[in-house]
C-alpha positions in Angstrom: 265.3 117.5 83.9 263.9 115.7 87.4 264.3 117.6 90.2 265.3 115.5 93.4 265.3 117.3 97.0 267.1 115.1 99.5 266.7 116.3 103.1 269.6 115.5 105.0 273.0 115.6 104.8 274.4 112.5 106.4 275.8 108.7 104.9 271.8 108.5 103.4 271.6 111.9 102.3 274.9 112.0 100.6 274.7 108.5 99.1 271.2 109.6 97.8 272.1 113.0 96.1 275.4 111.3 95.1 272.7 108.9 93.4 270.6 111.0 91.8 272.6 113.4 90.4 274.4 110.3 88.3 271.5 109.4 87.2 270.8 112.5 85.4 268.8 115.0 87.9 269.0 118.1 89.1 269.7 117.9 93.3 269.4 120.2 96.1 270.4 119.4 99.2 268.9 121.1 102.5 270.4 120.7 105.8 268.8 122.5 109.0 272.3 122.9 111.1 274.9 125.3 109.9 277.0 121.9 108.6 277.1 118.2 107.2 277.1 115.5 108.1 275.1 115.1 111.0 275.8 112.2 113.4 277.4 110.0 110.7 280.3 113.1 111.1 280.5 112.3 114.7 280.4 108.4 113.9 283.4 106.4 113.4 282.7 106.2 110.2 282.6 102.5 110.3 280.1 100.8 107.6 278.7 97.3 107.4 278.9 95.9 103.9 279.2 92.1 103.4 280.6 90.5 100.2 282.6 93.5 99.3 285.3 94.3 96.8 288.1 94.4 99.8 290.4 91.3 99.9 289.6 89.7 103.5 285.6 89.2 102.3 287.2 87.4 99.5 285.9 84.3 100.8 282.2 85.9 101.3 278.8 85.2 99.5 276.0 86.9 99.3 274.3 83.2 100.2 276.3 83.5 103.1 275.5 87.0 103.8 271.8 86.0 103.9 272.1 83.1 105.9 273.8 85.0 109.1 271.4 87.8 108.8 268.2 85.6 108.4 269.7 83.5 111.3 269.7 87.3 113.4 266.0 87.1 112.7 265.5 84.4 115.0 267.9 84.9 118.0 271.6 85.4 118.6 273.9 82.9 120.7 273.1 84.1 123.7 269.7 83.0 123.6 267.7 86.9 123.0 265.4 87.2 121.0 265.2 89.6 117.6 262.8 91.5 115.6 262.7 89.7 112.2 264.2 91.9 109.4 262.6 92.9 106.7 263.3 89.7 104.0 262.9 92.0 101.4 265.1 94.5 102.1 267.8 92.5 103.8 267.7 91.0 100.8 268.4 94.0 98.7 271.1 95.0 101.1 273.0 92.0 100.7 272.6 92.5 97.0 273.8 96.0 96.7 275.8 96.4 99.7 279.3 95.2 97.6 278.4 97.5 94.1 278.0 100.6 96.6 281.2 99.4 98.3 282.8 99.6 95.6 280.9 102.7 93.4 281.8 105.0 96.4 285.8 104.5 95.8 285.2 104.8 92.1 282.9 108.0 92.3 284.1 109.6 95.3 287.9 110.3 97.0 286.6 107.6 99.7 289.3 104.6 100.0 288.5 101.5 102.2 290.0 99.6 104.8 289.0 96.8 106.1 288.1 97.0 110.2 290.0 94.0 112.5 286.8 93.0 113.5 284.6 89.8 113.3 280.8 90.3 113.0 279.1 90.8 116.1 277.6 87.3 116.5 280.0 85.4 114.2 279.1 81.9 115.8 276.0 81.7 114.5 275.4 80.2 110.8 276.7 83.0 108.2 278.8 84.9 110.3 282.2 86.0 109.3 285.6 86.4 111.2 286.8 89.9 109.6 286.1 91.6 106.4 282.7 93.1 106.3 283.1 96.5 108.5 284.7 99.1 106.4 286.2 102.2 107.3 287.3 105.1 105.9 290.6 106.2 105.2 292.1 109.5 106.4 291.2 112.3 103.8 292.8 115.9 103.1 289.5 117.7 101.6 289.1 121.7 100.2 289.3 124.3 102.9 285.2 124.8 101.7 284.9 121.4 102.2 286.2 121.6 105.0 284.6 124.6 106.4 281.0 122.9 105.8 281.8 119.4 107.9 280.2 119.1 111.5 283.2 119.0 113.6 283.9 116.0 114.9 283.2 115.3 118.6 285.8 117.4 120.8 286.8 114.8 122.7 287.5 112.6 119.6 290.8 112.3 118.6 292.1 112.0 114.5 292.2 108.5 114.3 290.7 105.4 112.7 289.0 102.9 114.8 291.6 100.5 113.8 294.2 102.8 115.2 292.2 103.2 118.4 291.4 99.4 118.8 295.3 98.3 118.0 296.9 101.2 120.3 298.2 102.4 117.1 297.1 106.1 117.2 300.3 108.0 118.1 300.4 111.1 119.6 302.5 112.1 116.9 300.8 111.1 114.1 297.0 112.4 115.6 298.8 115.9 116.2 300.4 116.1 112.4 296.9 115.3 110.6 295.3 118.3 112.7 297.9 120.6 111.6 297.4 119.1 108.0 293.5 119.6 108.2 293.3 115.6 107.5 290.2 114.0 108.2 289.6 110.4 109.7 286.6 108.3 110.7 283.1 110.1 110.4 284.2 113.1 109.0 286.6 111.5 106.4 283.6 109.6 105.1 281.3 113.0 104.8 283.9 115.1 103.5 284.5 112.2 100.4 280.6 112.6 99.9 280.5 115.7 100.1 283.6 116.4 98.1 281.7 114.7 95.1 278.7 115.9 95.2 280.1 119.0 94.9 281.8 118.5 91.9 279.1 116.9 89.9 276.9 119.9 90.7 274.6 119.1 93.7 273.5 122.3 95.6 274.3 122.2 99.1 272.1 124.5 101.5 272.3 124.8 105.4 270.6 126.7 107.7 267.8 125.5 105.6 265.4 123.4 107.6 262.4 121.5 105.7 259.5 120.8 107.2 256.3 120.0 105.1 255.7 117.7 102.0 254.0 119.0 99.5 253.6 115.1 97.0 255.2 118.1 94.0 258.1 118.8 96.7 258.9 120.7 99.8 258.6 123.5 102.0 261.9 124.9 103.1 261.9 127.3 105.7 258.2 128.9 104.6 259.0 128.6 100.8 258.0 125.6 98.6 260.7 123.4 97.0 259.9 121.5 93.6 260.9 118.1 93.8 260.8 114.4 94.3 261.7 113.9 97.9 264.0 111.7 99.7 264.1 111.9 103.6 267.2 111.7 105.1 266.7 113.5 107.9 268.2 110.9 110.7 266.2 109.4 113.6 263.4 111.0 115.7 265.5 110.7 119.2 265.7 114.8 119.6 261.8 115.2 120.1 260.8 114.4 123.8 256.9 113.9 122.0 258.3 111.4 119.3 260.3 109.5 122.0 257.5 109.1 124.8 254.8 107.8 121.8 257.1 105.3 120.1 259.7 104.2 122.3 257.6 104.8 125.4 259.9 106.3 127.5 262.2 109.4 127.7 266.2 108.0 127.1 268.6 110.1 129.0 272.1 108.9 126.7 271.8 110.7 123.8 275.2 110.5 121.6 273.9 112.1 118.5 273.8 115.6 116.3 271.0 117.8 117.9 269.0 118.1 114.4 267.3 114.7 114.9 264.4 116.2 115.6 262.0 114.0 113.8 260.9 116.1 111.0 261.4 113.4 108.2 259.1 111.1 110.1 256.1 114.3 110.8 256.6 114.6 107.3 256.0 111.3 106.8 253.2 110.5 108.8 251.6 113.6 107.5 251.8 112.4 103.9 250.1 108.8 105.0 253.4 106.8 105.2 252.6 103.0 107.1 255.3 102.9 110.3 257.7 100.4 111.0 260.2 99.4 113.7 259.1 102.7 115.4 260.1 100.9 118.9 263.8 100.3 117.7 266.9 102.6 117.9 270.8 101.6 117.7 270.6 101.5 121.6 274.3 101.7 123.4 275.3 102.7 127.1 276.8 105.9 127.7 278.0 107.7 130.6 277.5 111.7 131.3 280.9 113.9 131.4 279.8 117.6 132.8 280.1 120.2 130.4 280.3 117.7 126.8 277.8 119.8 124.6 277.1 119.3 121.0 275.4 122.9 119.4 275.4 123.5 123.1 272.9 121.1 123.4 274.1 118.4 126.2 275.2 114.8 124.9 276.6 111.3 126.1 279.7 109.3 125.6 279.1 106.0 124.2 280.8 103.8 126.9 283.4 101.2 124.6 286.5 99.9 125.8 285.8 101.0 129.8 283.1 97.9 129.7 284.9 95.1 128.2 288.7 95.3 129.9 289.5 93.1 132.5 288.7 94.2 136.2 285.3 95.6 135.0 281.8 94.7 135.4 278.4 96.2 135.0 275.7 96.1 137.7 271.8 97.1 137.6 270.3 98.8 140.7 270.7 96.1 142.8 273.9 95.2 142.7 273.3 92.1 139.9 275.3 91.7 136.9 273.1 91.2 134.1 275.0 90.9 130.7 277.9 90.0 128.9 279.9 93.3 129.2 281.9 93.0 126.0 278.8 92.4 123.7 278.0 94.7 120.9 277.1 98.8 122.1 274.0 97.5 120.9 273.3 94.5 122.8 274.5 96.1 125.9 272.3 99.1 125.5 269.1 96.9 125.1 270.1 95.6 128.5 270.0 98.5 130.5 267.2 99.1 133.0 265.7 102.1 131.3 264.8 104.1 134.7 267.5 103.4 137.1 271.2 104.2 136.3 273.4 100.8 135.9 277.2 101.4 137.2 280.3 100.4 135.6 282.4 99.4 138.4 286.7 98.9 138.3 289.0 98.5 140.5 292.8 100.0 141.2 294.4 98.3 138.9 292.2 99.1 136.2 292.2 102.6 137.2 295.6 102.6 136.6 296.2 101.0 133.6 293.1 102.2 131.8 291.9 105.3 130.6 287.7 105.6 132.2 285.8 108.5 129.8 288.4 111.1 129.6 290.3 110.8 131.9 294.1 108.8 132.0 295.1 106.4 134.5 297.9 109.4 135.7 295.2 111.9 136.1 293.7 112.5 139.6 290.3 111.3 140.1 287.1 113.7 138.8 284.5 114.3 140.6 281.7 112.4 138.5 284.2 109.0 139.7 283.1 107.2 142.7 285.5 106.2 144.6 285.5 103.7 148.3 287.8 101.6 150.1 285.7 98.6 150.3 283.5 97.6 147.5 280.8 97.7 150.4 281.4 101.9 150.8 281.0 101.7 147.5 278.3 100.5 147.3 276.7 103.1 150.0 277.9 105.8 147.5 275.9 104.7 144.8 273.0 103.3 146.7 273.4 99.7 146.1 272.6 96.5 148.1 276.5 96.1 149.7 275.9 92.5 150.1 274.5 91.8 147.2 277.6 93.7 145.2 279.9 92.2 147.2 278.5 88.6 146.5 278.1 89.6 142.2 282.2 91.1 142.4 283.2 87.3 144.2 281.4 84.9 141.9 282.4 87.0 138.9 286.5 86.7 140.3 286.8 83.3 140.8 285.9 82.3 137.5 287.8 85.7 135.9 291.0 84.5 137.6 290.5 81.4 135.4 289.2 83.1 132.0 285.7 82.8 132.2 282.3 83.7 133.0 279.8 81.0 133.2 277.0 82.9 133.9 276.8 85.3 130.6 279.4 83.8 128.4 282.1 86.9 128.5 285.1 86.0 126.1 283.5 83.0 124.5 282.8 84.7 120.9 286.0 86.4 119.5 283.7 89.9 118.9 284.3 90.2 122.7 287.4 91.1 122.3 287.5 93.5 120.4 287.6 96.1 122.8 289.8 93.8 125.2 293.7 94.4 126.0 295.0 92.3 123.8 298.5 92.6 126.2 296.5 91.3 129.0 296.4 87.1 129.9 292.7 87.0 128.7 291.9 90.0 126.6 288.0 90.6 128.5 288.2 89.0 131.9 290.1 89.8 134.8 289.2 90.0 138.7 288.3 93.0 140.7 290.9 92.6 143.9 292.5 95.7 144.1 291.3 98.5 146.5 290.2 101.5 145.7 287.0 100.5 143.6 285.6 103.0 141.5 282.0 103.6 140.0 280.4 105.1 136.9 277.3 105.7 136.3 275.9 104.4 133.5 272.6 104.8 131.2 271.1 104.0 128.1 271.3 106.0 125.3 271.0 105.4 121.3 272.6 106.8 118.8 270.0 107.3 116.2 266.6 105.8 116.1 265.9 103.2 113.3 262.2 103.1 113.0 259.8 105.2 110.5 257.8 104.9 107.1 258.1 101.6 105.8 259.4 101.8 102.1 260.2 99.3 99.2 264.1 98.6 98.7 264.0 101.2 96.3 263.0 103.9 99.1 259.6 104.2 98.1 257.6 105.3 100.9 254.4 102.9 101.4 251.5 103.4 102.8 249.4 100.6 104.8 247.8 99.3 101.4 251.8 99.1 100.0 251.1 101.5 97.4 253.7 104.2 97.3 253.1 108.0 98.1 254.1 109.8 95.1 257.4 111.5 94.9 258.4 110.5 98.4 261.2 108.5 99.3 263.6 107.7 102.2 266.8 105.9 103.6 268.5 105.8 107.0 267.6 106.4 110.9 264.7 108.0 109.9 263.1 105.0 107.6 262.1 101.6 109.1 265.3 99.9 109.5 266.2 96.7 107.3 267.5 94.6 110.0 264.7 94.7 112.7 266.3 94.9 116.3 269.9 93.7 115.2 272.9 95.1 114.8 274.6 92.1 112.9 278.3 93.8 112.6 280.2 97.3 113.6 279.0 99.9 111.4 275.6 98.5 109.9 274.1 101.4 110.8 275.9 103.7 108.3 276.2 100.4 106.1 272.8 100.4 105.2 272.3 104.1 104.9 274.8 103.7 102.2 273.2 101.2 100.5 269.6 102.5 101.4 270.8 106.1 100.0 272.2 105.1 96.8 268.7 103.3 96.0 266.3 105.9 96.7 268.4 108.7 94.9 268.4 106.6 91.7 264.5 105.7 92.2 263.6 109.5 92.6 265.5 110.6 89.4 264.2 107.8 87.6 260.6 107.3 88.4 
């Protein structure tokens, strides 16, 4: 029987053992933390799979499918410029993307629902109103399930992103599927994976952290593994080294599990693997809370809804706007200056009808909140050109008070408003009149880097002649990314680690 050691033990990893084992070989899976999951367990669990099974993408195609992502590879509607994808793979995506919809409800306890939510640039030819981001349903696993989950982030509460985006997440309800031991989002997803992996006999080890590839398997933790190998071991964004020599500069946000440290990518660079889109990563902006830890290692909050209410804007350094604020996490992350902190800046009325981070419009103001009668204090606070700020808040209220935003297009494509109040008179715009005004810092961050070995759409690892290394394979954050530097719709990044996973696990028993 073929022996298949998948590193890694998130969406990829799972997908990939899930993969192999059907099609007839023995698995092991080895995860260096104490649990699974990873950062798809912190995720939302959200995944990005056009032309699925699920009846609002009844009207999809894969044609169609093709067509929004190949126009992605030129530029979006507001004028940036993208990486190309990969044709090839995009290609295979679009293919498999509905059977791995669809085999994950049939072969795990995984149950879809469709996310409210229109593709992230849905004006441009291909794009779809609602129906390709899939999430998972809330799940009741094993207690030893259970047990071997990462924890989902503290501050997190047990709800689906459609509950969060619609206000629907009740107290209630949220407090009743902690005391059932119900999981939702990220973990809901893992736990289904894990769940059946379980039962069709893949060995799940932690603690167990590999580190060298040996083309006849692995070493784990000083002792070699026999094997074909699939890397899943997540993005690089945990090494300072990694980060300086591909993305070229340190990134302070970091929203992700602590064990993406790289070691899929040493492993593969070390085995003669070509490199790909090793200067991309799902980029977002996040804002530091003091004292949020992940394996007591610090992490960022990915900042969401804050950015994209009305009576809030971003500003650089200077004082400037300089993007749409309800864009993708994405697009607003590749905006950021990356040396200089940006600032999210509200005013009273926001304050008080908004949550900012953690904290609720009827609790008193922390300490990491900026606070100043005049928008020109505030703007001493956080060392800021007054006039300059002053001028950016007035030109952006007189056209707010109207609905709009001439200069960057704020409420124009439906994605915008998304995160918007859907209560309010225009979901995403609304002027900043109201004294006090408040200020959050604000930096980029990523949640998982999406560059490494290039492989085939099978996860075949190439090298820079295109032949594959033998008995090496990879899917996920820590393989070259199928989409070059766009994010085409909430959740492709777990999307195509599905789709990416399933492949190389069924390559690795079969080859």
């Amino acid at each position: 029987m073929t022996s298949v050691v998948v590193v890694g033990s998130g969406a990829a990893g799972l997908a990939a053992a899930l993969s192999a084992r059907e099609s007839g070989a023995e698995v092991t899976v080895v995860e260096a933390t104490s649990t699974i999951g990873g950062t798809t367990a912190l995720s939302s669990g959200a995944a990005w799979l056009p032309n699925n099974h699920l009846p609002l993408a009844a009207h999809d195609t894969a044609q169609r499918a093709r067509t929004y992502l190949s126009s992605l590879g030129r530029s979006d509607e507001y004028g940036y410029e993208h990486e190309p994808a990969d044709t090839a793979m995009s290609d295979r995506f679009v293919d498999e993307a509905p059977r791995v919809a669809e085999w994950l409800e049939t072969k795990t306890p995984l149950r879809w629902s469709t996310l409210p939510v229109p593709d992230c640039h849905n004006t441009l030819p291909g794009g779809y109103a609602a129906g390709r981001s899939l999430e998972p349903r809330p799940l009741r696993t094993t207690p030893r399930v259970a047990a071997l989950v990462r924890a989902a982030l503290p501050w997190r509460p047990r709800a689906t992103l459609t509950e969060l985006l619609t206000g629907e997440a009740a107290p209630d309800l949220i407090e009743q599927r902690g005391q059932a031991g119900v999981h939702t989002a990220g973990q809901a997803l893992v736990g289904a994976l894990l769940t059946a992996a379980i039962d069709a006999g893949v060995t799940v080890r932690t603690h167990a952290r590999a580190t060298s590839f040996l083309g006849t398997g692995v070493v784990v933790d000083g002792t070699p593994l026999a094997g074909r190998v699939v890397l899943a071991t997540g993005g690089f964004e945990r090494d300072e080294a990694l980060v300086r020599r591909f993305l070229g500069r340190p990134v302070p946000g970091l929203t992700g599990a602590p064990g993406a440290r790289g070691d899929g990518l040493r492993m593969a660079i070390a085995a003669g693997a070509a490199l790909h889109n090793t200067s991309q990563a799902w980029w977002c902006p996040t804002i530091r809370i003091p004292g949020d830890a992940i394996d007591d290692r610090p992490v960022h909050r990915i900042l969401l809804a804050e950015r994209a209410r009305p009576g809030a804007v971003l500003v650089d350094g200077h004082g400037h706007r300089f993007t749409n604020e309800a864009r993708s996490y994405h697009e607003v992350g590749r905006s950021l200056h990356p040396s200089e902190p940006s600032w999210l800046i509200v005013d009273s009325a926001h304050r008080r009808r908004y949550p900012i981070g953690p904290v609720r419009p009827d609790e008193p103001d922390p300490d990491w909140l900026q606070r100043a009668c005049t928008l020109l204090e505030l703007a001493r606070l956080i060392d800021v050109p007054g006039d300059t700020l002053a001028k950016a808040i007035s030109r952006f209220n007189w056209a707010a008070a109207a609905g709009e935003d001439p200069d960057f297009d704020r409420g124009v494509n439906s994605y915008d408003g998304v995160m918007g109040d859907p209560g309010a008179v225009h979901p995403t715009l609304g002027p900043l009149y109201a004294p006090p005004f408040y200020a959050v810092p604000v930096r980029p961050g990523l949640g998982g880097t999406s560059g490494g070995p290039r492989t085939d759409p099978d996860g075949r690892v190439l090298r820079d002649d295109g032949t594959a290394v033998p008995g090496l394979y990879a899917a996920g954050n820590v393989a070259a990314g199928p989409f070059g530097s766009a994010y085409p719709g909430t959740g492709a990044t777990i999307g195509q680690a599905l789709v990416f996973g399933a492949q190389a696990g069924r390559a690795a028993a079969g080859d």
